[in-house]
N, C-alpha and C positions, 0 to 999 in steps of 0.2 A: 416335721410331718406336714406342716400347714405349708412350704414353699413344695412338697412333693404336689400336694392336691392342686395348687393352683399350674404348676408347669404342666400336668395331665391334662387338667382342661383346658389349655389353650394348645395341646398337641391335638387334641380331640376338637378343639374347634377349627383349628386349621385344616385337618382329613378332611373334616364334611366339608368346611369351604372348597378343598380342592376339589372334591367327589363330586359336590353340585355343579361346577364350572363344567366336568369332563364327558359331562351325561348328556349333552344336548345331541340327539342323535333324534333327524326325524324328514321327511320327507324333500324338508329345504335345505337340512342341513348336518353336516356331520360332526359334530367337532366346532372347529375355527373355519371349517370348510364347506363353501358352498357348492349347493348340486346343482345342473343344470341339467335337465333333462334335452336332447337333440332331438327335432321333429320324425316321424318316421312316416314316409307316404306309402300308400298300399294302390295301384293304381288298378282301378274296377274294370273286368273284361279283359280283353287282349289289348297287350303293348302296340301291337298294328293294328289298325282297320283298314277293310279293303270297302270301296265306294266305289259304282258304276254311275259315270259321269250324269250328273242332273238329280242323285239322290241326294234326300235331306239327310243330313248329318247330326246325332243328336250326341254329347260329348256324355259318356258313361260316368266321365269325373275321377275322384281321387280320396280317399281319406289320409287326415293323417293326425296323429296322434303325440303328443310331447310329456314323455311320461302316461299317467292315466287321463290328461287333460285335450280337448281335442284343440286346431290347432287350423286358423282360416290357412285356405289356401287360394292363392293367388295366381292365376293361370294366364300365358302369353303364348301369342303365335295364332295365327285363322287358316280357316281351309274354306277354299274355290271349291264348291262343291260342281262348276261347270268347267272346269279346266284339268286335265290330267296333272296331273306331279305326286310329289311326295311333301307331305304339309307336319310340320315338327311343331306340338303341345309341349308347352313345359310348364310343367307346374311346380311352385315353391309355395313351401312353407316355411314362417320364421318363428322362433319362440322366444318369451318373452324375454329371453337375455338378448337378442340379437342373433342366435345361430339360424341360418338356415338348409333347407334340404331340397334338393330336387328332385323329383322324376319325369319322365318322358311318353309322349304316345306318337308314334305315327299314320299319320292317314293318308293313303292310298286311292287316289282317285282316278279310275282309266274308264280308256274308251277303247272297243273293243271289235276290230269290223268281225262279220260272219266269217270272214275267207282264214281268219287265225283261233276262233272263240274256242276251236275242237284240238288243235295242236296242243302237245305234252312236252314241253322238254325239260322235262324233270330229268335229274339222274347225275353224277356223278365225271366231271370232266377234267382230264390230266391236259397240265399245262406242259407247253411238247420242250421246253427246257430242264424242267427241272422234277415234271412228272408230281408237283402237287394238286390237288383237287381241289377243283371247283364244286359248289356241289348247288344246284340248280332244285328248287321247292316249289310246285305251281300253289299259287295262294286263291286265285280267281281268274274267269278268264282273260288270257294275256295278258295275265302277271305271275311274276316270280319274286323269289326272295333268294337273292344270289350271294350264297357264304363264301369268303374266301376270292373276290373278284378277279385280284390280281394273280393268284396261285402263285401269293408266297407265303413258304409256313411259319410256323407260328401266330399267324394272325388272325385275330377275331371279327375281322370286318363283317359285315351285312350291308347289302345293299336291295334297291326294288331297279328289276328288269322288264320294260314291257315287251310284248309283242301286240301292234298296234293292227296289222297286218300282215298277210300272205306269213314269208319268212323273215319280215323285217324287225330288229330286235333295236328300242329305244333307251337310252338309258338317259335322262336327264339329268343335270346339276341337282344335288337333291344331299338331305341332311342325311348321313350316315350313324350306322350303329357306334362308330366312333368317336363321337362329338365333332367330327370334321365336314367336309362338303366333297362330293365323287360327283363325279359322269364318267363316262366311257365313248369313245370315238370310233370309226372306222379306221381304214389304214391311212385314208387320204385326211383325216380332221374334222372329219365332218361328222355328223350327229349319227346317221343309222348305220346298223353295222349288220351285214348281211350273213341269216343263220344257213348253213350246210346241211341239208335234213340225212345227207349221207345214205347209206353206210359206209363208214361210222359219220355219225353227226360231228360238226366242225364249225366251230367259230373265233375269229379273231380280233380283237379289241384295242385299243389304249385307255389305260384306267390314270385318268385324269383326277388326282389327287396328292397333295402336298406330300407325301410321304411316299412316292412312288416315283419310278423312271416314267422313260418316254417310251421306253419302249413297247414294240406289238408284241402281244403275247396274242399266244394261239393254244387253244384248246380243244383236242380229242373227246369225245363221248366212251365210255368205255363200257 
């Protein structure tokens, strides 16, 4: 009876030994297993901003969060508030493991003469090979935000299109919705590309980016 009692308790002392090891369950950690929470940014306002050349610029910013903890973030890239282009914010966040996360804003800076400020070329344009859509959004005057540049499908591109003047359509080297870098040329290589006001409206481009031919493409208004 006396070696029963004693093998009980040390069966009994070993369960709760195990029990207490198995129970560490808590916001750092699970088990034998560590949690890491990954930053999450929320970026304030719209992902674009659009600026008429010479205005101040003030950056809306970003939060971000790791776990319920919040989480510096660390912001790269400036904007020319006197120069037209397209200006790429990146913001990262790291947390204290080491992970980190980014998001993005772009800002849009143009200049605008009277003889274009009233022109619309919003709307929807088939590429005359293969009959994908372009699909043309006026943001501000004499600009756009031009989806699908090349009209080929499947793809999610976005780019910004000016029109600076008359019917003259600009598109400079500039950071895409992609992570990559676009412009767009005329036929001869050279920077403006002259718009069709039609009917039907017509324009035709080279979309100067790594993942694209050389070839013109030409686009109907429909």
């Amino acid at each position: 009876m006396k070696k029963i009692i004693i093998f009980s308790f040390l069966a009994l002392a070993f369960l709760a030994s195990c029990t207490e090891k198995s129970i560490i369950d808590n916001a750092e950690q699970v088990g034998i297993s560590k949690i890491t929470y990954y930053p999450i940014l929320t970026v304030k306002g719209d992902p674009y901003v659009f600026l008429a050349s010479g205005t101040a610029f003030t950056d809306p910013g970003v939060t971000a969060v790791a776990g319920s903890a919040s989480v510096d973030v660390v912001t790269s890239g400036t904007v020319a508030t006197s120069t037209p282009g397209v200006y790429l914010l990146t913001y990262t966040a790291t947390n204290k493991d080491g992970f980190s996360a980014s998001a993005s804003r772009f800002v849009v800076v143009y200049s605008t003469d009277p003889s274009a400020a009233a022109n619309d070329f919003s709307g929807s344009y088939a590429r005359s090979t293969n009959g994908s859509i372009a699909t043309w959004t006026k943001m501000a005057p004499g600009v756009y935000k031009v989806f699908n540049p090349g009209g080929a499908p499947g793809t999610s591109l976005t780019i910004i299109a000016f029109n600076p003047t008359g019917y003259v359509i600009h598109v400079p080297s500039q950071p895409d919705s992609g992570g990559t870098v676009t412009s767009c040329t005329n036929a001869a290589g050279t920077a403006d590309i002259i718009y069709a006001p039609g009917p039907p409206a017509k324009y035709a481009w080279h979309v100067v980016n790594i993942g694209y031919g050389t070839s013109l493409r030409t686009f109907t208004k429909q």
